[in-house]
DOKE-974695 format. One record per residue (C-alpha): residue in three letters; x, y, z. Coordinates in nm, 3 decimals. Example, Ala and Ser with C-alpha at 12.3 -4.5 7.8 and 13.67 -1.06 7.14 Angstrom:
% residues 2
{code:ALA c1:1.230 c2:-0.450 c3:0.780}
{code:SER c1:1.367 c2:-0.106 c3:0.714}
This chain:
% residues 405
{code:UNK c1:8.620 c2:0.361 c3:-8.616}
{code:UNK c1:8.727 c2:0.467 c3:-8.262}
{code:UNK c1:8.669 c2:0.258 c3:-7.939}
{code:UNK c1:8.797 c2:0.405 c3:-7.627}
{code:UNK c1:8.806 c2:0.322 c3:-7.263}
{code:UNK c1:8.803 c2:0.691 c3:-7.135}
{code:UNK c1:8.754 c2:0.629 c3:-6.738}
{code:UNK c1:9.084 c2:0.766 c3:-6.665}
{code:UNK c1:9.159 c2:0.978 c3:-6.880}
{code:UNK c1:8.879 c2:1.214 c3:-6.917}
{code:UNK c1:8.739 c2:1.367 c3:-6.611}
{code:UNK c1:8.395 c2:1.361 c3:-6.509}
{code:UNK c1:8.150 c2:1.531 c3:-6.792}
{code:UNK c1:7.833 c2:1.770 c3:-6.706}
{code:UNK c1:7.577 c2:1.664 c3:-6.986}
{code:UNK c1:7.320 c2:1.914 c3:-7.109}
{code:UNK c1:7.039 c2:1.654 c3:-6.992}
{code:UNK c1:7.206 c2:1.520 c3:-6.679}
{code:UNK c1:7.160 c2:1.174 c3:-6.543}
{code:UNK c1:6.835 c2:1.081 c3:-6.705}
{code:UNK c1:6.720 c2:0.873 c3:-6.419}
{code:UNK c1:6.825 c2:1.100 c3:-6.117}
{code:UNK c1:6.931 c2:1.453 c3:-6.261}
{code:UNK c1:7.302 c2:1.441 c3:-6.157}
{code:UNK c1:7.509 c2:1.669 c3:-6.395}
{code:UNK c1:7.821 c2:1.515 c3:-6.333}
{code:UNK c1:7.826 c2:1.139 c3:-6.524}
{code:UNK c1:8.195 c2:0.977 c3:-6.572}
{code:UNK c1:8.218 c2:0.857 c3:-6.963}
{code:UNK c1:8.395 c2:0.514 c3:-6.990}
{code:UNK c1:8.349 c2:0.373 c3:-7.332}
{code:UNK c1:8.289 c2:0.482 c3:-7.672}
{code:UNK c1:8.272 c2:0.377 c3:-8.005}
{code:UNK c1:8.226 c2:0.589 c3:-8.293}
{code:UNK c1:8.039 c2:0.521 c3:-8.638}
{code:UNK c1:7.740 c2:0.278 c3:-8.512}
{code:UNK c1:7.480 c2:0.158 c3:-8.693}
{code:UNK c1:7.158 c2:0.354 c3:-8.547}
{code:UNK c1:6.931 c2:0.040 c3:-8.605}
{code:UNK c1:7.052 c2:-0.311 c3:-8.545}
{code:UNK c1:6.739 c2:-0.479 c3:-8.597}
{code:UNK c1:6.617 c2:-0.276 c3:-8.920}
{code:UNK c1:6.747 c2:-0.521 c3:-9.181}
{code:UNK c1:6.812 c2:-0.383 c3:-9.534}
{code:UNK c1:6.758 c2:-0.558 c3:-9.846}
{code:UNK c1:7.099 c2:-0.460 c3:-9.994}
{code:UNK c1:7.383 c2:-0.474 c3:-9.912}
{code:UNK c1:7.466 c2:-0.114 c3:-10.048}
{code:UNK c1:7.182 c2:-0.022 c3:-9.865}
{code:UNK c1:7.324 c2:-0.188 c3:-9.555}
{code:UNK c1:7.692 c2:-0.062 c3:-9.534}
{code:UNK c1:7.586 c2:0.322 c3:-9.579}
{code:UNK c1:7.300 c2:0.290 c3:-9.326}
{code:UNK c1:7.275 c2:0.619 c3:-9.046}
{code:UNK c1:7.514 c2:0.604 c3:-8.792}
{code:UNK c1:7.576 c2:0.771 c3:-8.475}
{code:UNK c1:7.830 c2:0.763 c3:-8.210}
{code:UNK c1:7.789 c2:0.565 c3:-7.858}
{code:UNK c1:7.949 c2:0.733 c3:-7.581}
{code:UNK c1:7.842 c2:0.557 c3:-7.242}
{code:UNK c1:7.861 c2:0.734 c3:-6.889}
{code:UNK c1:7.801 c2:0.649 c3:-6.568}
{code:UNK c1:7.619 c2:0.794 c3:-6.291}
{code:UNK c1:7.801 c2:0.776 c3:-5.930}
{code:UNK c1:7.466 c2:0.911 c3:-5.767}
{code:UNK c1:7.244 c2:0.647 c3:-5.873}
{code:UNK c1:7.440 c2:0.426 c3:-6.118}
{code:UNK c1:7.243 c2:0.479 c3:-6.424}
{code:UNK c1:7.463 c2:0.434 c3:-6.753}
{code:UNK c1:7.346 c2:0.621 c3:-7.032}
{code:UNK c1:7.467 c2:0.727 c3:-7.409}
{code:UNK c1:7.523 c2:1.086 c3:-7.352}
{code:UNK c1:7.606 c2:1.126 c3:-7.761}
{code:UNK c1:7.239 c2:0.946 c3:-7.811}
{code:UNK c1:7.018 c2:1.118 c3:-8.127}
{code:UNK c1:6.653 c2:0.988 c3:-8.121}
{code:UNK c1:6.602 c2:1.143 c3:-8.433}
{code:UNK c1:6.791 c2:0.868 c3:-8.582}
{code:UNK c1:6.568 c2:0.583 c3:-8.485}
{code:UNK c1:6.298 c2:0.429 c3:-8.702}
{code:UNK c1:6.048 c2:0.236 c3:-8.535}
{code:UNK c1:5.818 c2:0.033 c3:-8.810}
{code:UNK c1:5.660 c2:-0.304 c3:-8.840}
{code:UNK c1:6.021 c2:-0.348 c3:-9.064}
{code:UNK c1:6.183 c2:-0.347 c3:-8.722}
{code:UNK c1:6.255 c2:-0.721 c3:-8.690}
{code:UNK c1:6.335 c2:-0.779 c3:-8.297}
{code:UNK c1:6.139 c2:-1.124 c3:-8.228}
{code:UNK c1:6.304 c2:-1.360 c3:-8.049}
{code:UNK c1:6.038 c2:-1.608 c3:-8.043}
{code:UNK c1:6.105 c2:-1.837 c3:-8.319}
{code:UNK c1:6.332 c2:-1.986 c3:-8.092}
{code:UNK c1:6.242 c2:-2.294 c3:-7.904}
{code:UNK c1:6.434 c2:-2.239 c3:-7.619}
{code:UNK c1:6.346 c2:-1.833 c3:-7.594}
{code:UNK c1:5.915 c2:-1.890 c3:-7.605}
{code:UNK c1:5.962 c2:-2.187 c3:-7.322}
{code:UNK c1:6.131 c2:-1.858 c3:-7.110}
{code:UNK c1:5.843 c2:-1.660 c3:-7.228}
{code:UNK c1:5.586 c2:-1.919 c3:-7.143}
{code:UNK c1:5.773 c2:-1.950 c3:-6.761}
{code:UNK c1:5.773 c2:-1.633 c3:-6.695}
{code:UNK c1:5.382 c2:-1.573 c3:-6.812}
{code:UNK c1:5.308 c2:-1.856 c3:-6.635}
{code:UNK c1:5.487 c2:-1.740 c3:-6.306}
{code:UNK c1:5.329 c2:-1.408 c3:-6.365}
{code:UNK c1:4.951 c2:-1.522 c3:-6.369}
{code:UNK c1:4.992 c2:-1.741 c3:-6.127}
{code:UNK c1:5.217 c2:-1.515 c3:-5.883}
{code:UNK c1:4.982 c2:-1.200 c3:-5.968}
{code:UNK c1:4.657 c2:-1.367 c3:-6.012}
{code:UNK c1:4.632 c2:-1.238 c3:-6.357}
{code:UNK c1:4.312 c2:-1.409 c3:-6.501}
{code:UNK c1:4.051 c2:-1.250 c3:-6.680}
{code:UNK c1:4.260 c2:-0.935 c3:-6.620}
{code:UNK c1:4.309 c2:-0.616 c3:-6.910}
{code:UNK c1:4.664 c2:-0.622 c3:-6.973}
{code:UNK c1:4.844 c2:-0.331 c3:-7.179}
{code:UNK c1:5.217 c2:-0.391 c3:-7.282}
{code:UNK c1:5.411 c2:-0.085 c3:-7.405}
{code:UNK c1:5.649 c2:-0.194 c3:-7.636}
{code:UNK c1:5.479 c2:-0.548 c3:-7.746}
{code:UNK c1:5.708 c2:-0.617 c3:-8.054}
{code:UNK c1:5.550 c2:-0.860 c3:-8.264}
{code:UNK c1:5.288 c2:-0.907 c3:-7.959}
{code:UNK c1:5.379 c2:-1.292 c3:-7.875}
{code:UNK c1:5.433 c2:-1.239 c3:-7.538}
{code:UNK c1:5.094 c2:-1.046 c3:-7.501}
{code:UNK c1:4.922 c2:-1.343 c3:-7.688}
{code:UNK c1:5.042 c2:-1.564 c3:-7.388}
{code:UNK c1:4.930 c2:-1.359 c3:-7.109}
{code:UNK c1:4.630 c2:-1.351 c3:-7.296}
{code:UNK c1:4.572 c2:-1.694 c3:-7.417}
{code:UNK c1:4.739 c2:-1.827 c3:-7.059}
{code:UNK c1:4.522 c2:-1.660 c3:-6.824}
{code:UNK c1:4.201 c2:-1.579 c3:-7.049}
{code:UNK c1:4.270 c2:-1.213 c3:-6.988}
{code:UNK c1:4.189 c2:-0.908 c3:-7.263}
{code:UNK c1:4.512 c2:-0.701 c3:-7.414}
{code:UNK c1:4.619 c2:-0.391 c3:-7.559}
{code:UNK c1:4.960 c2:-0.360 c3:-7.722}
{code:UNK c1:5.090 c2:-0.080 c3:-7.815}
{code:UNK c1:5.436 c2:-0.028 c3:-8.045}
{code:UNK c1:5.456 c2:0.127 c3:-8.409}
{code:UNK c1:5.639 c2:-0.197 c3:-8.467}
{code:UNK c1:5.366 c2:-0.470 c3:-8.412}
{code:UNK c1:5.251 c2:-0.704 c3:-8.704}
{code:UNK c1:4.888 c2:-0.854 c3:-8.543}
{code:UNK c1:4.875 c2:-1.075 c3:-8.841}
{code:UNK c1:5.185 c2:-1.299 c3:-8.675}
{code:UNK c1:4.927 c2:-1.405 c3:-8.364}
{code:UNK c1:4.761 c2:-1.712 c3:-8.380}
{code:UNK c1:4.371 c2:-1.697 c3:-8.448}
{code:UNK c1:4.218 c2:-1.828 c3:-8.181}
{code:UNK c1:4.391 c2:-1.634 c3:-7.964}
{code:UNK c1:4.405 c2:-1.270 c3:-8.202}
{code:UNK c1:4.024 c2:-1.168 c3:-8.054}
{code:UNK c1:4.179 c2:-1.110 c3:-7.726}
{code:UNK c1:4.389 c2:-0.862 c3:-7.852}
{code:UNK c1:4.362 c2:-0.518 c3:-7.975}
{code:UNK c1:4.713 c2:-0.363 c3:-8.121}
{code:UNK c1:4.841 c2:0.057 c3:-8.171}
{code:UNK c1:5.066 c2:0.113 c3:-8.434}
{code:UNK c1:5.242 c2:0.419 c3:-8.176}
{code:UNK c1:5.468 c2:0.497 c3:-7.909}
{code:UNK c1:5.300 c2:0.497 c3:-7.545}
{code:UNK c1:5.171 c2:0.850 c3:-7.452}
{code:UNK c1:4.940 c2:0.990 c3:-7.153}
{code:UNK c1:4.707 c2:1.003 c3:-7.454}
{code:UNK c1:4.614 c2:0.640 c3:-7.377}
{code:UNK c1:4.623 c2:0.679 c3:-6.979}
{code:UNK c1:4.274 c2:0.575 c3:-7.022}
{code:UNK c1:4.342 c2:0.254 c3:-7.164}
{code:UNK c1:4.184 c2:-0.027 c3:-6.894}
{code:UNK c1:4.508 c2:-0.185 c3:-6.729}
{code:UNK c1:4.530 c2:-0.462 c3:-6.456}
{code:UNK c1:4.923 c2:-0.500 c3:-6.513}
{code:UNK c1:5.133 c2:-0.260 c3:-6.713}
{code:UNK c1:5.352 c2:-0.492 c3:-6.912}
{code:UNK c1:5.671 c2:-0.324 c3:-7.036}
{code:UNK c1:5.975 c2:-0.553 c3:-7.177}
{code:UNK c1:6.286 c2:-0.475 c3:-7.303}
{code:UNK c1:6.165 c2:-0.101 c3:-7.399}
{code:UNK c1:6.297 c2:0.133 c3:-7.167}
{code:UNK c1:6.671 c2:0.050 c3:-7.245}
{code:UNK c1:6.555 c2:0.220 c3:-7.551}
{code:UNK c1:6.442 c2:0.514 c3:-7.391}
{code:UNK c1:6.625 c2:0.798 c3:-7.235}
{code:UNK c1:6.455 c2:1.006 c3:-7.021}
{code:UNK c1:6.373 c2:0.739 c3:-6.823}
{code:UNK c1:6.257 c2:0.930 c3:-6.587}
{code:UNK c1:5.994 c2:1.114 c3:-6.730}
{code:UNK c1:5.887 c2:0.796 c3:-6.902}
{code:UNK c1:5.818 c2:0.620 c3:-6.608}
{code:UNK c1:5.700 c2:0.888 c3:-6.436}
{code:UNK c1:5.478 c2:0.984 c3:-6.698}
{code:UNK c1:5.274 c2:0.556 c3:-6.659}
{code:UNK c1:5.315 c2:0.630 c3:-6.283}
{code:UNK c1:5.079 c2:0.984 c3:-6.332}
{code:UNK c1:4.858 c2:0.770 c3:-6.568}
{code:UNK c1:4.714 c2:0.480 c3:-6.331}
{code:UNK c1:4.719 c2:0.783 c3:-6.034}
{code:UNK c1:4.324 c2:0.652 c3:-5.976}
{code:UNK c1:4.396 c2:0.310 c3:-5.990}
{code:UNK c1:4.605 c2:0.237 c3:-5.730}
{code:UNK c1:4.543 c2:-0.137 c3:-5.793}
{code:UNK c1:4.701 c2:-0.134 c3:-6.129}
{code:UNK c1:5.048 c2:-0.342 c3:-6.133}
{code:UNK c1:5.388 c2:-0.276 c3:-6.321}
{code:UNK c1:5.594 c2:-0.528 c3:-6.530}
{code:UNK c1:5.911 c2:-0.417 c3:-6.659}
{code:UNK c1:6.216 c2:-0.591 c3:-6.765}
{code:UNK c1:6.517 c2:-0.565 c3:-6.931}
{code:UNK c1:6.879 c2:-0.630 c3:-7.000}
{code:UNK c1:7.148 c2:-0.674 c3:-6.670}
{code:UNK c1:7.443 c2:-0.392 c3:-6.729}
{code:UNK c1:7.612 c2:-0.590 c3:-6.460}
{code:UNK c1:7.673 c2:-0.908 c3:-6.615}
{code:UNK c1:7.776 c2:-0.697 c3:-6.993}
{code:UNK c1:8.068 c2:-0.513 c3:-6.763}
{code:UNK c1:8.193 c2:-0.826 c3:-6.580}
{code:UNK c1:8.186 c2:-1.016 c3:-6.888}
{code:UNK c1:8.310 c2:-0.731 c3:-7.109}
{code:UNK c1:8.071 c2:-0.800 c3:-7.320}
{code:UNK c1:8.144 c2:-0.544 c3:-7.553}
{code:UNK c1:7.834 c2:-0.738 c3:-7.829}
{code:UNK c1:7.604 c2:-0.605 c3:-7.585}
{code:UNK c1:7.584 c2:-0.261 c3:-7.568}
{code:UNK c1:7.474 c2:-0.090 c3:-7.907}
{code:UNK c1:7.272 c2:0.246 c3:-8.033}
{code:UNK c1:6.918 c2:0.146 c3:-7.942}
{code:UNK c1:7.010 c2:0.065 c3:-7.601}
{code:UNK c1:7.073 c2:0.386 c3:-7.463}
{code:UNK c1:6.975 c2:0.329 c3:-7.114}
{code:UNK c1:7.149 c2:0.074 c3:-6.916}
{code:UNK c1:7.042 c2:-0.049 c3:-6.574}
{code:UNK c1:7.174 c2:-0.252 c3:-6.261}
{code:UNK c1:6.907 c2:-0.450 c3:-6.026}
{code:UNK c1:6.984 c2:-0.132 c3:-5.783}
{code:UNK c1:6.938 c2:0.124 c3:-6.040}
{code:UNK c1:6.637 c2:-0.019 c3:-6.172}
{code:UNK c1:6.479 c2:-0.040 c3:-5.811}
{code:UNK c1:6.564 c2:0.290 c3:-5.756}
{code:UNK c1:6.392 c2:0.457 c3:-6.063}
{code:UNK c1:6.101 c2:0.331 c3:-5.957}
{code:UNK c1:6.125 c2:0.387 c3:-5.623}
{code:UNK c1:6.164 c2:0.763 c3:-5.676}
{code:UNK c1:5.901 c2:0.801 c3:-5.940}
{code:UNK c1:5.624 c2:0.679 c3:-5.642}
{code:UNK c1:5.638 c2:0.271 c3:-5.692}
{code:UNK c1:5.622 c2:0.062 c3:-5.416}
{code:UNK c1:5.874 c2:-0.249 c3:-5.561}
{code:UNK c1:5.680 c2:-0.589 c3:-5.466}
{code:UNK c1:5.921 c2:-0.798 c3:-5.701}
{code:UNK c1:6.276 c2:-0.764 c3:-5.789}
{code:UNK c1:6.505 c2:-1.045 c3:-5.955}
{code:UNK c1:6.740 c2:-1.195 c3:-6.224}
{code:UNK c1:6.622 c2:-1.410 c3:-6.504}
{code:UNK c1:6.690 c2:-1.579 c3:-6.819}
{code:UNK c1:7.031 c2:-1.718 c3:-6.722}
{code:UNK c1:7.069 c2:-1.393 c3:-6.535}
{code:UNK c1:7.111 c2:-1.200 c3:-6.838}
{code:UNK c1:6.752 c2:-1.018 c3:-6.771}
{code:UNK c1:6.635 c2:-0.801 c3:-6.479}
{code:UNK c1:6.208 c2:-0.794 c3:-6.404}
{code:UNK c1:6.053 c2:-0.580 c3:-6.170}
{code:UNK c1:5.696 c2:-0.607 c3:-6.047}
{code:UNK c1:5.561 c2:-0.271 c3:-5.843}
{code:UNK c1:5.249 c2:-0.096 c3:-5.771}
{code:UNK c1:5.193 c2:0.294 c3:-5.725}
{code:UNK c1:5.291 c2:0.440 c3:-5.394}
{code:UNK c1:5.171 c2:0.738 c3:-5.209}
{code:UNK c1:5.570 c2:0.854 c3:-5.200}
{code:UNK c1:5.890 c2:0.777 c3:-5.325}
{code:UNK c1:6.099 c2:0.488 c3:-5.169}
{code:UNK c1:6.456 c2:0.561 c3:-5.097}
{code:UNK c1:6.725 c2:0.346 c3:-5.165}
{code:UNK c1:6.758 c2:0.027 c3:-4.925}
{code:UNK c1:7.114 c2:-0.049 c3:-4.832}
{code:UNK c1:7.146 c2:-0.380 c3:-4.993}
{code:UNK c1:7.096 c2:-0.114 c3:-5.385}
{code:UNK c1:7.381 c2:0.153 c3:-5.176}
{code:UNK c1:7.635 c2:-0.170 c3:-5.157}
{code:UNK c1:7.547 c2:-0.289 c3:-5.528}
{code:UNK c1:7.592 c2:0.124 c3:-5.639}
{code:UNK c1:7.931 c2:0.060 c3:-5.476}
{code:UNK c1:8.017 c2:-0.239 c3:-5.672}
{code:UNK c1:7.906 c2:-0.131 c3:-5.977}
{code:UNK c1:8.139 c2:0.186 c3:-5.964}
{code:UNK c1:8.427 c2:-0.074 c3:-5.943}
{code:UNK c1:8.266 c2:-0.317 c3:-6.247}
{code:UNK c1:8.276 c2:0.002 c3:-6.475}
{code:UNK c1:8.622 c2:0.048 c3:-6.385}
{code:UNK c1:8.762 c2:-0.283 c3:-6.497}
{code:UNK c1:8.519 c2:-0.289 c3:-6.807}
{code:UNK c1:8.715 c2:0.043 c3:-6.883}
{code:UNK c1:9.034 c2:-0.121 c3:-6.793}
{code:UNK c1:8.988 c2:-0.467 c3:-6.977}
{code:UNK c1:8.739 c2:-0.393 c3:-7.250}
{code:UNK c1:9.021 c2:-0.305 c3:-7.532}
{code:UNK c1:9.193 c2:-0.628 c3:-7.495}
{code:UNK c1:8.859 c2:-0.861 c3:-7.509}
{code:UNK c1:8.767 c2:-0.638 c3:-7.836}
{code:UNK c1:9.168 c2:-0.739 c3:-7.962}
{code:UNK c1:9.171 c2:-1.050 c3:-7.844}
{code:UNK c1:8.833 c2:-1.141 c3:-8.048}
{code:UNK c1:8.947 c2:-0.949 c3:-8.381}
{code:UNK c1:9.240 c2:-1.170 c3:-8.385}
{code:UNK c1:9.027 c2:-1.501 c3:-8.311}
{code:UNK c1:8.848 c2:-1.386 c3:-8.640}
{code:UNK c1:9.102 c2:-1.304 c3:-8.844}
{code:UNK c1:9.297 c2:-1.621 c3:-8.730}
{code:UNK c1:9.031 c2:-1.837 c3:-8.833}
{code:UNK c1:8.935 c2:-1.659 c3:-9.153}
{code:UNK c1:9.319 c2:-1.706 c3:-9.237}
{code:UNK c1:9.322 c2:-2.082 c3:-9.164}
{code:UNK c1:9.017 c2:-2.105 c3:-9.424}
{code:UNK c1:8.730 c2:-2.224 c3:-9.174}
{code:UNK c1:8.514 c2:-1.997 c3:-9.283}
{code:UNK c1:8.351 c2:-1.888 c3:-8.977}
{code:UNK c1:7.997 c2:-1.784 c3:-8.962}
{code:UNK c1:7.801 c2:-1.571 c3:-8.681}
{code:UNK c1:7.474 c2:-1.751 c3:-8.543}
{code:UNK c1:7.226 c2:-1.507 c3:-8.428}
{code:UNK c1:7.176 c2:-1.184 c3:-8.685}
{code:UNK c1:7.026 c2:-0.945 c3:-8.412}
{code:UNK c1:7.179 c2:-0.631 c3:-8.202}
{code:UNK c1:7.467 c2:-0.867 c3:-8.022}
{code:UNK c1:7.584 c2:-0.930 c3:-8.415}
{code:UNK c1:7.556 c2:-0.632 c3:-8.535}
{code:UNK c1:7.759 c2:-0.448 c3:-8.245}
{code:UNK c1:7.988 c2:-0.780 c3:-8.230}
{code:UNK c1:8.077 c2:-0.734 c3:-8.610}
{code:UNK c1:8.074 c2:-0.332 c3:-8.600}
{code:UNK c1:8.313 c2:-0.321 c3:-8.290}
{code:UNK c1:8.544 c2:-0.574 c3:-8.441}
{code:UNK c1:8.591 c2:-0.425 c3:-8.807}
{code:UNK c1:8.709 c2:-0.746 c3:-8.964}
{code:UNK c1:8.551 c2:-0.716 c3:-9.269}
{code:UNK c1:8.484 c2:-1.034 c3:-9.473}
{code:UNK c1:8.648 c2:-1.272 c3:-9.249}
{code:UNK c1:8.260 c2:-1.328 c3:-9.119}
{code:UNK c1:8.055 c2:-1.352 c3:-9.460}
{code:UNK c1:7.765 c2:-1.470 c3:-9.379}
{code:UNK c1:7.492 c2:-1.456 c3:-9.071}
{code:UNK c1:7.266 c2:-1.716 c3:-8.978}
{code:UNK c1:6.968 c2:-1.653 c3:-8.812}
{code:UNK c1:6.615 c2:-1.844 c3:-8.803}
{code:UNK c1:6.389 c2:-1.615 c3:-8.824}
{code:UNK c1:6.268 c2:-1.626 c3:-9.194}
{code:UNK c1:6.207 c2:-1.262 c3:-9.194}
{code:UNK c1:6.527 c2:-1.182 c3:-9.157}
{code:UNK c1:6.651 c2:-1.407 c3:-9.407}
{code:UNK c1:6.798 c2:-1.305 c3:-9.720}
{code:UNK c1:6.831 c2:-0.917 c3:-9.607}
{code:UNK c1:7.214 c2:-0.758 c3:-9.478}
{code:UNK c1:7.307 c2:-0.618 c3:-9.133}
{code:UNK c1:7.335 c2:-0.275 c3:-9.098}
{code:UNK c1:7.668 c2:-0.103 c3:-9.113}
{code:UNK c1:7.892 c2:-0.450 c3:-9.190}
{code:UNK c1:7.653 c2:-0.552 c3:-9.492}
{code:UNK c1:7.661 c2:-0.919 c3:-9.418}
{code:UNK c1:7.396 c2:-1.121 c3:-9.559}
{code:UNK c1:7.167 c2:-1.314 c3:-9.294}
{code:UNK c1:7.093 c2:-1.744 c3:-9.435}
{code:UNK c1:6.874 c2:-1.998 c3:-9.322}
{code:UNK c1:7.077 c2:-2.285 c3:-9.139}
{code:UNK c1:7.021 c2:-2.495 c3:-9.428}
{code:UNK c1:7.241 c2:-2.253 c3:-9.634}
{code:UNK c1:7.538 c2:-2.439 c3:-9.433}
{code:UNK c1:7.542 c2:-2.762 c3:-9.612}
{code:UNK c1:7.683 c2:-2.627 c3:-9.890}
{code:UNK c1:7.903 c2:-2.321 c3:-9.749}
{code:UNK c1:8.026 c2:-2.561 c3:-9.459}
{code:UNK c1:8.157 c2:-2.365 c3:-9.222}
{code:UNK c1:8.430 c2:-2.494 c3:-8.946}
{code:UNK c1:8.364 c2:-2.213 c3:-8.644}
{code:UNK c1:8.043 c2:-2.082 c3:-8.535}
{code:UNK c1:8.015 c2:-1.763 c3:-8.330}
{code:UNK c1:7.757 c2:-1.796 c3:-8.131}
{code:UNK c1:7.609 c2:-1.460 c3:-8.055}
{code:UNK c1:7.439 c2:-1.597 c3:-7.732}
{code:UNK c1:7.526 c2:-1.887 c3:-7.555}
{code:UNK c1:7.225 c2:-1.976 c3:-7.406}
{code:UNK c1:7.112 c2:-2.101 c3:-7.750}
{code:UNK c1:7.455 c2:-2.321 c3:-7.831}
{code:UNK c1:7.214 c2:-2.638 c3:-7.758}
{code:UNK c1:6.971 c2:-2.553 c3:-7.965}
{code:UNK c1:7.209 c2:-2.457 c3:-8.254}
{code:UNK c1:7.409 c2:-2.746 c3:-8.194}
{code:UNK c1:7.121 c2:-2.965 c3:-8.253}
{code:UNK c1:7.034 c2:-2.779 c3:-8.560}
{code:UNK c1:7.377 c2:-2.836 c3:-8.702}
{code:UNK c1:7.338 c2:-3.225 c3:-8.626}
{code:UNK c1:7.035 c2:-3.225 c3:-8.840}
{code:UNK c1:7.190 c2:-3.060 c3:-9.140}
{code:UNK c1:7.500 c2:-3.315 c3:-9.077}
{code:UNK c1:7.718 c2:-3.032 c3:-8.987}
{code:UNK c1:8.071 c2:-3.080 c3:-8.784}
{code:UNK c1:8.193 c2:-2.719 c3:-8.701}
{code:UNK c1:8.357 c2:-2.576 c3:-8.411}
{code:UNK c1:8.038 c2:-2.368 c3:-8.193}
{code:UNK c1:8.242 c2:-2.075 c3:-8.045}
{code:UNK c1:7.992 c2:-1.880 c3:-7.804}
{code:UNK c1:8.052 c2:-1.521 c3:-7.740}
């Protein structure tokens, strides 16, 4: 495995595709690592299975014109969307009370009652189900990796699901807000994607927007190496996010940070032109250029200074174990390359239990599998959750050290 830092040493790149949010040819690479896992949430059922599992390589760049970061080594022909693709977050106390907020401060910020609502990208479709069963509205969801049989009943007549990616083939699809969450980091040609839902709702200029995803800003200052992996091959600032949508003809009503400021949401509706950039996104762009810097400075020594954490504590027989067995594990563990000094992955979602993460091969447990392996560290793989896990330990009667990432 390589990981590199590259932002001085290799001079700016033209890539075939250019900037995939504003066109610019000339991107600056600044991190890669080679050998990744294409999947992070496809769990396998071996572990053979799980260490020889696709791979590609992640080479991130960054755009000076508009700060877009992007994986210009990205394959899509790798991926493998399927209801097997196990991404929910919601059996998580703490996550669905941040899903209920934010549908709640949706319909009542938006007026979204007996509304149509179509999410691109619904996952499982939980988050659709409480729009729905929230504001009494109607929903479509479409995303080759939703399960209907996971929603509740009495909310499940509300809802209408299409195992398939988003395509102008469903422009005609009734929409009151286009809800889109964490999906376009796993896009590309972001551009053309958004572009492509602005085109579709050209005759309904009532129609809103949703979108949200992951904050590049806070992975860079927190070199937060766990965070960036193969699926995620668009990254975006606040600024960068404002202006994609500004130049694909949205008028931006809502911008902001969320969960703990790790997420970014934008509300918008269509615009008669494109919105150029306002100077508070122009001072962020500049800001940004500097945060890739000292990631690309400081990033090798966070990714040394954790293998030897690992293999310190593996040594002094506390058997650490990684809470959380989603993308941040995956990367964290892939990055790393410490072998068996992690064994085993805990996660609470019971559909991921008992199967191996790709390209590592650990096998993901229940929490209750801890009473008898009694662990002394836990790596905490987000530390918004270290309450919730620490409670969780309690009940199991479980005294180990909670380490968050």
């Amino acid at each position: 495995m390589k990981v590199t830092q590259e932002i001085e040493t290799v001079s700016k790149v033209t890539v075939d595709h250019g900037c995939p949010s504003c066109g610019h040819v000339s991107l600056l690479p600044f991190y890669e690592v080679d050998n990744v896992p294409a999947h992070s949430c496809l769990l396998m059922p071996g572990r053979a299975e799980a260490v020889e599992y696709p791979r590609g390589t992640f080479r991130l760049a960054f755009c000076e014109r508009c700060g877009m970061i992007t994986n210009t080594s990205f394959d899509s022909r790798l991926h493998e969307y399927s209801p097997r693709y196990e991404e929910t977050q919601h059996f998580s106390g703490r996550f669905c009370q941040f899903a209920k907020e934010l549908a709640g401060r949706l319909i009542d910020g938006y007026g979204l009652r007996d509304k149509d609502i179509l999410e691109i990208g619904c996952g499982k479709g939980e988050f659709l189900a409480t729009l729905c069963e929230m504001g009494e509205n109607r929903g479509i969801g479409i995303d080759p990796a939703a399960v209907p049989q996971r929603i509740a009943a009495d909310v499940s007549s509300r809802l209408r699901f299409i195992h398939d990616f988003y395509s102008p083939e469903y422009r005609h699809l009734p929409a009151d807000l286009i809800c889109c969450r964490h999906t376009l980091e796993h896009i590309q040609p972001v551009h053309e994607f958004v572009d492509m839902i602005r085109q579709s709702i050209d005759d309904r200029p009532e129609t809103l927007v949703f979108f949200e995803v992951p904050d590049v800003t806070r992975v860079l200052r927190e070199r937060a190496f766990w965070d960036l992996y193969y699926e995620h091959c668009s990254y975006f600032s606040l600024g960068s996010l404002v202006r994609l949508f500004g130049s694909c003809r949205f008028e931006v009503l809502e911008a902001r940070y969320d969960f703990d400021d790790q997420y970014l949401w934008l509300m918008a509706r269509p615009s008669r032109r494109q919105t150029p950039p306002s100077p508070e996104t122009q001072r962020e762009l500049q800001q940004l250029s500097h945060d890739v810097q000292q990631f690309s400075d400081t990033c090798s020594a966070q990714i040394q200074q954790w293998r030897q954490r690992i293999l310190a504590m593996a040594a002094e027989g506390r058997r650490p174990v990684a809470w959380g067995g989603g993308s941040k594990c995956v990367s964290f563990l892939t990055t790393l390359d410490v072998g068996d000094a992690i064994e085993y992955v805990v996660d609470i979602n019971p559909y991921k239990q008992g199967e191996y993460l790709p390209g590592t091969g650990q096998q993901v447990v229940a929490p209750e599998f801890l009473r008898e392996y009694r662990p002394g560290a836990v790596v905490v793989m987000n530390p918004i959750y270290c309450e919730e896990i620490r409670r969780c330990l309690e009940g199991l009667g479980i005294e180990a050290e909670l380490i968050p990432v």
